[in-house]
C-alpha positions as CSV (number, residue, x, y, z in Angstrom):
1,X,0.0,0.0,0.0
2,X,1.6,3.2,-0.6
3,X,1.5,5.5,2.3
4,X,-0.1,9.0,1.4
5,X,0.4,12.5,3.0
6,X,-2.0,15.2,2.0
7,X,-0.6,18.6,2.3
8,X,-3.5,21.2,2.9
9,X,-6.8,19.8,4.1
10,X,-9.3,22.3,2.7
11,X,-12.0,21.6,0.3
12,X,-10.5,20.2,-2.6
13,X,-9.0,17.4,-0.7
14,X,-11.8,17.2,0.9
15,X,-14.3,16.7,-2.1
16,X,-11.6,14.6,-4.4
17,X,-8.3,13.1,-2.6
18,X,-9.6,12.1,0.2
19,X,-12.5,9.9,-1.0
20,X,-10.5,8.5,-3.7
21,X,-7.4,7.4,-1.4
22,X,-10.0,5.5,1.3
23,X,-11.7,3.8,-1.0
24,X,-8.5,2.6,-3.2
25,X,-7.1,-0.7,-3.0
26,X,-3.4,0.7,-3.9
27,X,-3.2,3.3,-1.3
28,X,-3.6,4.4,2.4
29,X,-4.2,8.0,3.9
30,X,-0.9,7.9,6.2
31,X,-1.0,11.3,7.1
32,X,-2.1,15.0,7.2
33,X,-0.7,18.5,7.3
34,X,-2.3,22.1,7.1
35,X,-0.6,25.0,7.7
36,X,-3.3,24.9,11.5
37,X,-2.0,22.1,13.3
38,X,-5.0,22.3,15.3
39,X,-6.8,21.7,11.8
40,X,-4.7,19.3,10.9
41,X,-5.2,17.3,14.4
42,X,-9.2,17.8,13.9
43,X,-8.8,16.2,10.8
44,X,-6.4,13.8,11.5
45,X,-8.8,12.8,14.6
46,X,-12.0,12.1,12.4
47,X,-10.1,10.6,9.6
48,X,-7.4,8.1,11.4
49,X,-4.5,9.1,10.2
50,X,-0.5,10.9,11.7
51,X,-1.2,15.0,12.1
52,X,1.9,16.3,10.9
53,X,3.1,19.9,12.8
54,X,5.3,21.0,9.7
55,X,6.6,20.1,6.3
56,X,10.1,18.9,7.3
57,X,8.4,16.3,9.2
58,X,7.2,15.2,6.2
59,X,10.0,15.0,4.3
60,X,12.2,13.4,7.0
61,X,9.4,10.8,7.8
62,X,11.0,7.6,5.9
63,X,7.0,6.3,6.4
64,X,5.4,8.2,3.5
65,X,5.7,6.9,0.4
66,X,3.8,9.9,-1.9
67,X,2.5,13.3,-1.0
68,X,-0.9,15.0,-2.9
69,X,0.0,19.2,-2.9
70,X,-3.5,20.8,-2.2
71,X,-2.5,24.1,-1.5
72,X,-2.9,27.2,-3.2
73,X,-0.8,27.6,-6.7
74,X,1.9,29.8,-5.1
75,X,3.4,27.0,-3.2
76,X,3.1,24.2,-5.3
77,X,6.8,24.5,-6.8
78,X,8.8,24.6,-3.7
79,X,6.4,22.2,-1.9
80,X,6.9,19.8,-4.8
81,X,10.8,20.9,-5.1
82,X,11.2,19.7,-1.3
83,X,9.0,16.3,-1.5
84,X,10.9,15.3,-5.0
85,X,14.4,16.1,-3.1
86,X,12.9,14.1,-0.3
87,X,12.5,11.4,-2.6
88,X,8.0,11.7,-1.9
89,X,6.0,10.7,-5.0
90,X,4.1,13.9,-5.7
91,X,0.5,14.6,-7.4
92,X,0.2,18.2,-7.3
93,X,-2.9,20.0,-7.8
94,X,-3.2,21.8,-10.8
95,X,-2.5,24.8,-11.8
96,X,0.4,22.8,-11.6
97,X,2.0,26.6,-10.8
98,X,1.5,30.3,-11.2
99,X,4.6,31.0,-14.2
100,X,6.0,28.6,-17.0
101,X,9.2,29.6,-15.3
102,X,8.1,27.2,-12.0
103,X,6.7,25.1,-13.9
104,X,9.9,24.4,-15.8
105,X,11.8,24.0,-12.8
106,X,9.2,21.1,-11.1
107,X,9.7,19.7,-14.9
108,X,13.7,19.4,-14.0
109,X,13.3,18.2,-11.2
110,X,10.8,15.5,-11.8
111,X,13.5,14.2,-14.4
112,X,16.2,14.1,-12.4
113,X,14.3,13.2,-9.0
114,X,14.0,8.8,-8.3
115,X,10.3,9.6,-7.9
116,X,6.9,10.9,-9.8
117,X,5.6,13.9,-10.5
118,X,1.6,13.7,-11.7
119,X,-0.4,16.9,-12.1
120,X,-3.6,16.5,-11.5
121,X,-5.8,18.0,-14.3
122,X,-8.6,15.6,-13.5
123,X,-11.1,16.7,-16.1
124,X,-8.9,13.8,-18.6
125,X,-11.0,11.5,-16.5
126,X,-14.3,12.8,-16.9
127,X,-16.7,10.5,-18.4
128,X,-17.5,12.2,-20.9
129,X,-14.8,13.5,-22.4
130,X,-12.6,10.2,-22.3
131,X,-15.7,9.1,-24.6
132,X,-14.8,12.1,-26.9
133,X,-11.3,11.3,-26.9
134,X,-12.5,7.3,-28.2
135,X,-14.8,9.0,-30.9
136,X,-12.2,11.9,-31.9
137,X,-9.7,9.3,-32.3
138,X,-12.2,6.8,-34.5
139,X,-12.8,9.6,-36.7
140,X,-16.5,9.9,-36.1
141,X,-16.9,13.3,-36.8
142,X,-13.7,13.6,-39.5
143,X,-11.4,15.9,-39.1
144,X,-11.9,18.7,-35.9
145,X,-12.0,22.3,-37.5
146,X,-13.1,24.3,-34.1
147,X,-14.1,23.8,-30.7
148,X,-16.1,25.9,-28.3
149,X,-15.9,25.3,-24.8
150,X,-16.6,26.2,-21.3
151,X,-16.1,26.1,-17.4
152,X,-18.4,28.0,-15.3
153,X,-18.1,27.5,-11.7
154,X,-19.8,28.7,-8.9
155,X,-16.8,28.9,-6.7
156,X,-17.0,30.0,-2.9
157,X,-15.2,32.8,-2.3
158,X,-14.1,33.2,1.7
159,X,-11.7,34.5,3.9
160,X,-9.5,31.7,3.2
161,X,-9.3,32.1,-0.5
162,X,-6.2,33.4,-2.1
163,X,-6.0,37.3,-2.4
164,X,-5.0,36.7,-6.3
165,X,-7.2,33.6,-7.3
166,X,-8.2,34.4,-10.6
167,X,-10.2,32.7,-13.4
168,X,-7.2,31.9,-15.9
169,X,-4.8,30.3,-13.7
170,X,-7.9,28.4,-11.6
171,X,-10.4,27.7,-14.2
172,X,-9.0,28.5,-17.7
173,X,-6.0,25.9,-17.0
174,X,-8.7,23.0,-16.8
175,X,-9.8,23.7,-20.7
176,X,-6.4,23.8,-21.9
177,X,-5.1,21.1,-20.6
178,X,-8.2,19.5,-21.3
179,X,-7.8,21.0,-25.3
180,X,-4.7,19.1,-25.5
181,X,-6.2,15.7,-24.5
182,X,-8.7,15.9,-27.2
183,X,-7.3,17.3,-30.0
184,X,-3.4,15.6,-29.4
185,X,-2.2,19.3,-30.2
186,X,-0.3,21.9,-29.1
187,X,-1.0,25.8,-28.9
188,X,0.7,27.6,-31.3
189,X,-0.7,31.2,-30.2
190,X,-3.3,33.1,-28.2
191,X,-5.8,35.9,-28.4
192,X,-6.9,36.6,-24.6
193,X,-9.3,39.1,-22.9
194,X,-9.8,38.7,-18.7
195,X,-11.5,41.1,-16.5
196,X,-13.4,41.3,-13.0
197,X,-17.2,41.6,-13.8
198,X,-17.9,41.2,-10.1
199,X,-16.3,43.5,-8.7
200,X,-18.8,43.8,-5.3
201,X,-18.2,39.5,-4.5
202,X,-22.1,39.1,-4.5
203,X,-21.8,38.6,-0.6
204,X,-18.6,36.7,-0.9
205,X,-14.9,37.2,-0.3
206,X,-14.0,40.1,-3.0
207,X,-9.9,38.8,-4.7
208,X,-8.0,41.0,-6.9
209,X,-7.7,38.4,-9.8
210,X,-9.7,37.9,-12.7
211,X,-13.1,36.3,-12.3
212,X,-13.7,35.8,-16.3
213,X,-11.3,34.8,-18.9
214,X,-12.0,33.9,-22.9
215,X,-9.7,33.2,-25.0
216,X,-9.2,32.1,-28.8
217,X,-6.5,29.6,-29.5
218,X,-4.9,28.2,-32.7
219,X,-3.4,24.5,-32.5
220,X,-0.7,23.3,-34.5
221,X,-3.0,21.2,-36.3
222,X,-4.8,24.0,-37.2
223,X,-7.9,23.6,-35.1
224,X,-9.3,26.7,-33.1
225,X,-10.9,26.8,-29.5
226,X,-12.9,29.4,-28.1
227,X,-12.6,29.3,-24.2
228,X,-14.7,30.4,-21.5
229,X,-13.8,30.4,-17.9
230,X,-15.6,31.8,-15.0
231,X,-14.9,31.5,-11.0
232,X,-18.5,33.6,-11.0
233,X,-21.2,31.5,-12.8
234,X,-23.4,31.8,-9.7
235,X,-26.3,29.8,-9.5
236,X,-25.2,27.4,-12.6
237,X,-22.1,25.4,-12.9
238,X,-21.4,25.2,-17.0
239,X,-19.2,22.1,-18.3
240,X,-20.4,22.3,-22.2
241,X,-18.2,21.2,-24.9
242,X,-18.9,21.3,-28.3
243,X,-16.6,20.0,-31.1
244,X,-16.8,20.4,-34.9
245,X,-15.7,18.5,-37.8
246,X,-16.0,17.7,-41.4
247,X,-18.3,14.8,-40.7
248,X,-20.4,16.2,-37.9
249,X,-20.3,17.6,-34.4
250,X,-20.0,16.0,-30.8
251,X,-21.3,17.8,-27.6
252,X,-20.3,16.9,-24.5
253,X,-22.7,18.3,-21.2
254,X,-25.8,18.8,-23.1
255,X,-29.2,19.1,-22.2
256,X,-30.4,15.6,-23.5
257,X,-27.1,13.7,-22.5
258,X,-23.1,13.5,-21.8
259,X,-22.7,12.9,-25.3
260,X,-24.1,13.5,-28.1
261,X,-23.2,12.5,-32.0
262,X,-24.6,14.7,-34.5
263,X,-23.5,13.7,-38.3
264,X,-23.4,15.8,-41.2
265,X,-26.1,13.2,-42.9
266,X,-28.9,13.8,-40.1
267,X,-27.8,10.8,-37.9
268,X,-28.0,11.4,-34.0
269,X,-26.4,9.7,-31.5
270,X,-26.9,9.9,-28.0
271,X,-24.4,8.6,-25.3
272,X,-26.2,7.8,-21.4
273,X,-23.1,7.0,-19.8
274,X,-23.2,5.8,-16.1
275,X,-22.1,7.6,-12.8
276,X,-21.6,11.3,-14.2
277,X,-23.5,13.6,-11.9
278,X,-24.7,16.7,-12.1
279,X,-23.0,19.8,-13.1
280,X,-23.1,21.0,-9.8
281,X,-21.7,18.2,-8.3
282,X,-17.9,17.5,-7.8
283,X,-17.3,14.9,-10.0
284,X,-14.9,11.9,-8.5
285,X,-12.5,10.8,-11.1
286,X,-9.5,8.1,-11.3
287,X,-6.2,10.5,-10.9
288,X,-5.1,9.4,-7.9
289,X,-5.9,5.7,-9.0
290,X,-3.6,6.3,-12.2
291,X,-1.0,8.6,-9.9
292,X,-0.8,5.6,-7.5
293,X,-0.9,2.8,-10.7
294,X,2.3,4.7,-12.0
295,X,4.0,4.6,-8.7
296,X,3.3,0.4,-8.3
297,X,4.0,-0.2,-12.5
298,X,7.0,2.2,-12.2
299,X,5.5,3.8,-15.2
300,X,5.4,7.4,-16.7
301,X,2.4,9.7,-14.7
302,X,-0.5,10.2,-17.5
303,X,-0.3,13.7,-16.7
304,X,3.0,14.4,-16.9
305,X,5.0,17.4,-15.5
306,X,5.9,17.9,-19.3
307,X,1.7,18.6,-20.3
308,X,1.7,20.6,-16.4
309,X,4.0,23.0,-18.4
310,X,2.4,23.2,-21.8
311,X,-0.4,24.6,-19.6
312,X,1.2,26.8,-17.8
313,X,2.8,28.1,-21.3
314,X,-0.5,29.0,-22.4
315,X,-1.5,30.7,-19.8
316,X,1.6,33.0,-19.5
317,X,0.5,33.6,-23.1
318,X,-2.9,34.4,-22.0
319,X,-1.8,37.1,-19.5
320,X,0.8,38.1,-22.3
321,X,-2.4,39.2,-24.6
322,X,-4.3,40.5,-22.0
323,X,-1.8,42.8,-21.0
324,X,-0.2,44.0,-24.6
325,X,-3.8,43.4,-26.5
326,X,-2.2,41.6,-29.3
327,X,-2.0,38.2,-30.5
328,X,0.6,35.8,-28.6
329,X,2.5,33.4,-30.6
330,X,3.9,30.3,-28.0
C-alpha cells in the first residue's frame, strides 16, 4: 500500500483526494498537514491518520511513500521541489503553478528526481470526455475544425481564498489542458481578454484576480478553441463542450445527455453513460488511481510534469495578450 500524506486539508481534498485514497485498493491516507496544526489534528482525529506539525516532518518521515499538494498555486513548486528532493512521489494539484518559469523547474526536477511527478488535471477523467477522446480518435466526426468550450463554476469565495485567485490560472488551465487531451495538439498562439465583472463578491470574499477569462486559440493542427472560464457562474455550474468536424459535431454536457453525436447526414447519437453527476456536483475521477498505478508499474504519470508546463505556457500567453492586446505566438 503506498503510504499517502495530504498537504492542505481544505476543500478540494476534501471533495476529491480524500474519498478517492479510502476507498483505493493501492493506497492508504498515512497522514495530514495544514498550515493549522490544530486543523490538521481535527482532521487527523476524524479521519485516522498521523497529524503532521510542519513540512520537514514530512520530508524526514521515511513512512510516506507519496504526497498529494493541495495548497494554493503559489506554493506548489517549492512544496513539490522539497518532496521530490525528499525522494516523496508527488501529485500536485493543478495549476500545476502560477509561471512557465516554475513550472519548468518542477519539470527538471521531476526528471532528475528517483520519484513521480503527476499533475492532477482531473477533467482527462471525466466520463465524458474520455468518450470524446474514443470518438475523436475513430474519426467519427472527420477531421476537428473548431471547438467551443466552457467552465463556469460557482466557486466559494471566503476569507480563506487566495487574495490573487483568478479565473485563468484556476479555471482556464482545466480547458487547456483538457484541449490538449482531445485534440493531441499543441498551442501555437493566443488571443486573450480577462477582467473582473464582479467587482462587489455578491456577498462573498472580493480577490483581486480575474473572475472571467475567454480566449481564442490556434493548435498546430490547425484547429481553433474558443474558451470560457468563469470562477463567478453563480447559481449554474457550465461544463459544455462542443466540437466540430467535417463529418459532424460532438457535444459533450448537453441538455439531453453527456454525449451526443450529430453527423453531417442527419444521424443522431446519444451517449447515457453511467455515474456522471450533475454539473453542480464535484465529480470523482480516477487520478489518484492512475497517480498511485504509475508509482506500483513504475511507469510514466498520464499527466505528466511535461503537459503541467504546456499549460502553464498557455496561460503565461494568456496574461501576455491581456496585458499588450495583441496576439501571442507560443
Amino acid at each position: 500500500m503506498i503510504r499517502t500524506v495530504i498537504i492542505g486539508s481544505g476543500n478540494i481534498a476534501h471533495t476529491r483526494h480524500i474519498p478517492n485514497i479510502r476507498r483505493s485498493g493501492l493506497a492508504v491516507l498515512h497522514g495530514i498537514y495544514n498550515r493549522s496544526l490544530e486543523h490538521s489534528r481535527r482532521d487527523a482525529g476524524e479521519l485516522g491518520c498521523k497529524a503532521y506539525g510542519c513540512l520537514d516532518e514530512i520530508w524526514a518521515d521515511s513512512c510516506v511513500d507519496a504526497v498529494i499538494i493541495c495548497t494554493p498555486a503559489s506554493t506548489h513548486c517549492r512544496y513539490t521541489l522539497a518532496a521530490l528532493a525528499a525522494g516523496k512521489h508527488v501529485l500536485c494539484e493543478k495549476p500545476m503553478s502560477v509561471t512557465a518559469g516554475e513550472a519548468a523547474l518542477m519539470l527538471e526536477a521531476s526528471d532528475i528526481a528517483e520519484a513521480k511527478l503527476m499533475v492532477s488535471h482531473n477533467q482527462r477523467y471525466y466520463g465524458p470526455h474520455i468518450k470524446a477522446r474514443e470518438l475523436l480518435d475513430a474519426g467519427v466526426i472527420g477531421t476537428v475544425l473548431n471547438v467551443r468550450s466552457c467552465l463556469g463554476l460557482d466557486l466559494p469565495m471566503d476569507d480563506a481564498c487566495p487574495e490573487d485567485y483568478n479565473a485563468a490560472i484556476e479555471v482556464l488551465s482545466h480547458r487547456i489542458d483538457l484541449m490538449h487531451y482531445l485534440l493531441s495538439s499543441s498551442v501555437s498562439g493566443v488571443t486573450a481578454r480577462l477582467t473582473r465583472v464582479d467587482a462587489q463578491g455578491r456577498s462573498r470574499c472580493v480577490t483581486s484576480g480575474d473572475d472571467t477569462a475567454m480566449a481564442i486559440l490556434q493548435y498546430e493542427n490547425g484547429v481553433i478553441a474558443s474558451l470560457t472560464a468563469s470562477r463567478v457562474s453563480y447559481n449554474g455550474n457550465d461544463r459544455t463542450t462542443r466540437i466540430f468536424g467535417t463529418k459532424g459535431s460532438i457535444t459533450l454536457y448537453g441538455q439531453k445527455a453527456p454525449v451526443c453525436v450529430e453527423l453531417a447526414d442527419g444521424q443522431t447519437e446519444y451517449f447515457c453513460l453511467p455515474d456522471v453527476p450533475s454539473q453542480r456536483e464535484v465529480e470523482k475521477t480516477l487520478v489518484d488511481e492512475a497517480f498511485f498505478q504509475c508509482i506500483l508499474n513504475d511507469g510514466p504519470p498520464p499527466v505528466s510534469a511535461r503537459d503541467g508546463l504546456r499549460v502553464m505556457e498557455v496561460v503565461d500567453a494568456v496574461y501576455r495578450s491581456n496585458r499588450e492586446g495583441r496576439y501571442i505566438e507560443i
